[in-house]
C-alpha positions, 0 to 999 in steps of 0.5 A, spaced: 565 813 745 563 815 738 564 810 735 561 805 740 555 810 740 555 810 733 553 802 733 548 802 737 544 807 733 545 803 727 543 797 730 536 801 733 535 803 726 536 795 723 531 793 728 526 798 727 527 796 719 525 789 720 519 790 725 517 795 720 518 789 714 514 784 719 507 789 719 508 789 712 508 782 710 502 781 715 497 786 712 499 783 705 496 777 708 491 779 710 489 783 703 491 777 700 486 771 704 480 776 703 481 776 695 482 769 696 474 769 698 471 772 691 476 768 686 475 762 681 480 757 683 484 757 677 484 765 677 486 765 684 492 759 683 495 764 678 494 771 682 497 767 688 503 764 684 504 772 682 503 776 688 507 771 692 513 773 687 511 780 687 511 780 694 517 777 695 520 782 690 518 789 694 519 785 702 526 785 699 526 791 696 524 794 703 529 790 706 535 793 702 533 801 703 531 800 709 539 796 711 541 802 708 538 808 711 539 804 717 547 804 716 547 811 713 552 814 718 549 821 721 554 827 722 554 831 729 552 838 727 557 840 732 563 837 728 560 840 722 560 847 725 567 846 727 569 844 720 566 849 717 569 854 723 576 850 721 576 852 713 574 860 714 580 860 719 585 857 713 582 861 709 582 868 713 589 866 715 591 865 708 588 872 707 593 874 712 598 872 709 598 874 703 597 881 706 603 880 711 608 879 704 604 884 699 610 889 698 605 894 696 603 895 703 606 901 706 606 897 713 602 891 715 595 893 718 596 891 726 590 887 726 594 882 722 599 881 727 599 875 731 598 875 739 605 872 742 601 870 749 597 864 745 604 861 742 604 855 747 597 853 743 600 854 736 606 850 736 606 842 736 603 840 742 609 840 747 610 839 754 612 845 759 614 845 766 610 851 768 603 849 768 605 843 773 608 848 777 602 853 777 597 847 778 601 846 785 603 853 787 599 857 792 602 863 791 597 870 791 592 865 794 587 869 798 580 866 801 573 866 798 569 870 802 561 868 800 557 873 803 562 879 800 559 881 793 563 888 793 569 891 793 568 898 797 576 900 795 577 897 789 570 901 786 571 907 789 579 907 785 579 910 778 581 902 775 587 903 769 588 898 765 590 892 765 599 891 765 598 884 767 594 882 761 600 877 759 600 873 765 593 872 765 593 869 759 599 865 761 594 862 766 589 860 763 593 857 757 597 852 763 590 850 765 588 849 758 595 845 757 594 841 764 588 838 762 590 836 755 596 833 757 591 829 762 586 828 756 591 826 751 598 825 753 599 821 746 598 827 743 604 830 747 610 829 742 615 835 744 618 838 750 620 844 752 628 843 752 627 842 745 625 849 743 630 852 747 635 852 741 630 855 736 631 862 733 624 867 732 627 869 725 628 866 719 636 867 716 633 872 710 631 877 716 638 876 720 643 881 718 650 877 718 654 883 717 652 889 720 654 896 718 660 898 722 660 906 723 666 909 724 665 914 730 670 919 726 667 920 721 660 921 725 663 927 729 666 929 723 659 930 720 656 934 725 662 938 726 661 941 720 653 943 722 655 947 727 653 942 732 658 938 736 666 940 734 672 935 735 676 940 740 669 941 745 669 934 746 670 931 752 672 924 755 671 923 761 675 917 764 671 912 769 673 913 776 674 906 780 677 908 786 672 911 792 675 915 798 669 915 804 670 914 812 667 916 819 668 919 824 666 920 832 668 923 838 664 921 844 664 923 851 662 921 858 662 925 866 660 922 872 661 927 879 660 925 886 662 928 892 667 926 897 661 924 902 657 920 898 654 915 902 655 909 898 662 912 896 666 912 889 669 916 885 669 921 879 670 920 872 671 924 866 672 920 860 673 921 852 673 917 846 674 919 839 676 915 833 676 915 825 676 911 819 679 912 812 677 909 806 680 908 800 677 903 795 679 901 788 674 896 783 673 896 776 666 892 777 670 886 773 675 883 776 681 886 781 678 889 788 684 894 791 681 896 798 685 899 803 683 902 811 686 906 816 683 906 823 684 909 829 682 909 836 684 913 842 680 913 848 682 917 856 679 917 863 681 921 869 684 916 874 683 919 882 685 912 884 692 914 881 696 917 885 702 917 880 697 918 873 692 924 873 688 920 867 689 913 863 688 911 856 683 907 855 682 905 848 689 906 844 689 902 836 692 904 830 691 900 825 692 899 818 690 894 813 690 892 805 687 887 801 688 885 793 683 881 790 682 878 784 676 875 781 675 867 782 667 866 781 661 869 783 663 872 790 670 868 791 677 872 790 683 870 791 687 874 795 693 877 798 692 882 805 696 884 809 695 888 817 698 892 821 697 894 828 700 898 833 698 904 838 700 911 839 700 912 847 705 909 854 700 906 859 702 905 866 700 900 871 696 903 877 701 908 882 706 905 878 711 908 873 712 900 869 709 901 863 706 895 860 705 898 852 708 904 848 709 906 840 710 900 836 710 897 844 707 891 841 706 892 834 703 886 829 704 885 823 699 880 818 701 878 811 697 872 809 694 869 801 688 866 801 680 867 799 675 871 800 669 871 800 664 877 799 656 879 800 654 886 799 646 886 799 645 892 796 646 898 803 643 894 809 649 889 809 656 888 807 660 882 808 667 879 807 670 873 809 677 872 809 681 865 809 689 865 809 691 858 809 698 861 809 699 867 813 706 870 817 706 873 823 710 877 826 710 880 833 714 885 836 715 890 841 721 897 840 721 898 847 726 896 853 722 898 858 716 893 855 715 886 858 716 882 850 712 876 854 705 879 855 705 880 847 706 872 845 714 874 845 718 870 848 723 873 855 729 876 852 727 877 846 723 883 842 720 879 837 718 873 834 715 870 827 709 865 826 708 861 820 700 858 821 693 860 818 688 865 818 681 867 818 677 874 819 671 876 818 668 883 818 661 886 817 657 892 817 649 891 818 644 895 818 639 892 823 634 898 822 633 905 820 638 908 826 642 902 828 648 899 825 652 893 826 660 893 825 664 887 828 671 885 826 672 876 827 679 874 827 683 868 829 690 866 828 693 860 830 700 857 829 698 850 830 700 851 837 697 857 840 691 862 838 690 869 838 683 871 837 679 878 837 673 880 836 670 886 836 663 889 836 660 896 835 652 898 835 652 904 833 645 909 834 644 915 830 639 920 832 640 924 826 647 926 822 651 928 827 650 925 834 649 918 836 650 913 841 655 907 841 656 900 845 663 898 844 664 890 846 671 888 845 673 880 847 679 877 846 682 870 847 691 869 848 692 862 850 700 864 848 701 869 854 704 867 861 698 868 867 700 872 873 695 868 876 694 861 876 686 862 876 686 867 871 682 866 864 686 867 857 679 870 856 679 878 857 674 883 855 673 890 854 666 894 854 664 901 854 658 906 852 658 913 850 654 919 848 657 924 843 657 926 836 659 923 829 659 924 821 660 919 816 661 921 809 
């Protein structure tokens, strides 16, 4: 566009100089016709064949300063300035330089330090990613409301400085970078990956060898000044391991009188439980977990003329589980699980007891994977999968019937090769609010044994809280006393009472 803009102010000026010629030549001539009038003839051949040379000599002299000017190329005020601007910035940054390395100078003034935020504009023209990015982000985009000329809230706060003033700059920089790109992408002859590799430091500032400093000898020297000596020195050992747990005793009460209108009975039922955790993590490789958890829950039976009251929960239970890091969340894992309960349960006016101690009991060893989220305090998750897992179940009594507890007649125990997955989760949905649930699902390839169990708990305050326990189960390896009866069983419950958790 310069260029082109160029020629055709040249080509206004040539114009100009011939028209300029043209009038010329006109009023010579007619200077020359009215001489002509007053002159002898031989007088007026020789002035005219003088003056026609002369003429000719001084149209052609015209002509060629005329070309010349017209051809003279004139300079853009606005490019001399920035020339000129060009030149006082080398000159002042060579000033600067040699100041930076003047090894007379105590330190170098801060005025000569460079501004880091205007790095991308220094480097060859590069091409950067963010400035794309940032073209089509719509992030803290508010709308622009014409009419409001103030802001109330941000005038009447004390303003304190700037601490974004880096990122500001960073994007006003990207918009200068993006219509470059668009203006002159031939310009562009570096990319960002280029720079990655790229040191800020020269070798001679990089110490290759540091020092080493012997920490005897540091403790030494301050022994001797009074400050520290060796034998007041105490190291103290991390502690990997963390013990924590929670326990709850809840309690229930209905009353209702022998006349009551609708009828029914009386109940009193207490539930109370406990969970103990030792942990081991060395916040590298090896995780080391290990619970022992038990359930104990009673209610009277009227009904029951042969049991004043029944057990209503009965689970003790204990599980381990050794995992080494694989990657990121991932481990791999030995477990293993044990679960029995403490009390006999009787059937309804009747002395046949259906379970007992150790009457079933269930033993899981499995090796697998096991995956692991914890964000932050609110939710703690854990995903086991065992593709090989031994199972074993059995029952110690002989009063006890093995069938119910996937054994088969005859029998008091039965080993199972199969898989095994269980999940466990701890969220807290809300302030007072947790969720705890336990997954499991075991199968031999033939039948399946799946639990899980649910426990809302709500918190008043540190010690009384009300909690939902929803228990569901599903046995597809144990006979039916009926033909309609369902492998699906379930177990609810909601009390009131008090807990602690440490």
């Amino acid at each position: 566009m310069k260029a082109l803009g160029t020629f055709i102010t040249m080509f206004l000026l040539t114009n100009e100089a011939v028209q300029a010629i043209e009038q010329q030549d006109l009023t010579l001539t007619k200077d020359t016709i009215a001489a002509q009038d007053t002159m002898p003839a031989d007088t007026l051949k020789q002035f005219s064949a003088v003056d026609t040379i002369r003429q000719k000599k001084t149209v052609e002299t015209i002509k060629v300063k005329n070309i010349q000017q017209a051809y003279t190329p004139k300079i853009n005020p606005a490019v001399k300035n920035f020339q000129s601007f060009l030149y006082s910035f080398r000159q002042d940054y060579q000033k600067m330089l040699d100041r930076w390395e003047d090894i007379y100078l105590p330190e170098a003034p801060s005025w000569i330090r460079s501004n880091p935020d205007f790095y991308k504009l220094i480097v060859p023209a590069t091409y950067y990613s963010e400035p794309i990015a940032q073209a089509f982000s719509i992030d803290n985009w508010e709308p622009v409301i014409p009419f409001v000329k103030e802001n109330a809230i941000k005038d009447s706060v004390f303003q304190v400085p700037n601490l974004a003033h880096s990122v500001d700059v960073n994007k006003g920089v990207n918009k200068q970078l993006l219509a470059f790109y668009l203006q002159y992408p031939g310009l562009v002859s570096k990319n960002e990956n280029e720079l990655k590799g790229i040191e800020p430091l020269s070798d001679k500032m990089k110490i290759r060898k540091p020092k080493k400093e012997k920490v005897f000898y540091l403790i030494g020297a301050a022994s001797q000044t009074g400050q520290v000596r060796e034998k007041d020195l105490l190291v103290m050992k991390p502690n990997f391991w963390a013990i924590s747990g929670n326990g709850y005793a809840q309690f229930s009460q209905n009353y209702i009188s022998d006349n009551w209108y609708k009828g029914g009975e009386s109940t009193v039922s207490l539930l109370s439980g406990a969970v103990l955790q030792f942990n081991y993590d060395d916040k590298q490789k090896v995780q080391f977990e290990n619970k022992i958890e038990w359930k104990l829950g009673f209610i009277s039976a009227p009904s029951d003329t042969v049991h004043q009251y029944k057990t209503s929960e009965d689970l003790l239970r204990l599980s381990s589980k050794f995992g080494y890091k694989a990657i990121t969340n991932w481990y791999y894992t030995i477990s293993a699980e044990f679960k029995t309960q403490f009390f006999s349960n009787y059937e309804t006016n009747s002395d046949k007891m259906v379970s007992s101690w150790l009457s079933p009991s269930e033993l899981n060893i499995g090796i697998g994977m096991d995956y692991k989220y914890v964000k932050d305090a609110i939710c703690n998750l854990s995903v086991l999968i065992n593709p090989f897992n031994y199972t074993r179940y059995s029952v110690a009594s002989d009063k006890v019937d093995p069938t119910k507890f996937n054994i088969d007649a005859g029998k008091k125990s039965k080993d199972q090769l199969g898989s095994r997955v269980e999940a466990t989760l701890k969220w807290i949905i809300i302030n007072n609010l947790t969720w705890e649930s336990r997954f499991s699902y075991t199968t031999n390839y033939e039948k399946v044994l799946s639990e899980w169990e649910n426990t809302f708990t709500f918190a008043f305050n540190k010690y009384f809280s009300t909690k939902l326990f929803v228990h569901t189960r599903f046995d597809d390896s144990v006979s039916k006393e009926e033909p309609d009866d369902s492998y699906f069983q379930l177990q609810e419950l909601l009390s009131f009472g008090v807990s602690y958790t440490w």
